[in-house]
C-alpha positions, 0 to 999 in steps of 0.5 A: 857895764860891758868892756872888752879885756884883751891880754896878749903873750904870757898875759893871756892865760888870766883871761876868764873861761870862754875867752877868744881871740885873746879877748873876753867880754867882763861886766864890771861896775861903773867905777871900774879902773884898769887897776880893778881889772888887773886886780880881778884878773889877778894880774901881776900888775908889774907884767902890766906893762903896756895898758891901752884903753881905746888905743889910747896909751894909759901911764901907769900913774893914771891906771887907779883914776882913769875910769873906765866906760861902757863899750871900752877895750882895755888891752895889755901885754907884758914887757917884750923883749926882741927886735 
């Protein structure tokens, strides 16, 4: 299946080649988590900070269960500092 990954500050430089707008589309299979993203990407998962699917906020408890569907946006950034 087809997702949508966009990274956002020092996230970023994890996307694959080709990637735009701070978006790249991934195939992924249909057991897909946000965690085996993070792992496929080789996120530091600890810079994961924010994780949002849909726009929807996913705790991080819930990052190895919440599966992951066709069409989805998984969107992350780092903790920010700044106000």
């Amino acid at each position: 299946m087809q997702i949508t990954v966009k990274l956002f500050a020092t996230l970023a430089g994890h996307l694959p080649a080709g990637a735009r707008h701070n978006a790249a589309e991934l195939d992924v299979d249909d057991d897909a988590t946000p965690a085996t993203i993070i792992e496929r990407l080789n996120l530091p998962r600890e810079k994961c900070h924010l994780v949002l699917v849909n726009g929807v906020y996913v705790v991080p408890s819930q990052l190895d269960r919440h599966r992951l569907k066709p069409g989805d946006a998984l969107a992350m950034w780092p903790p920010v500092a700044g106000g």
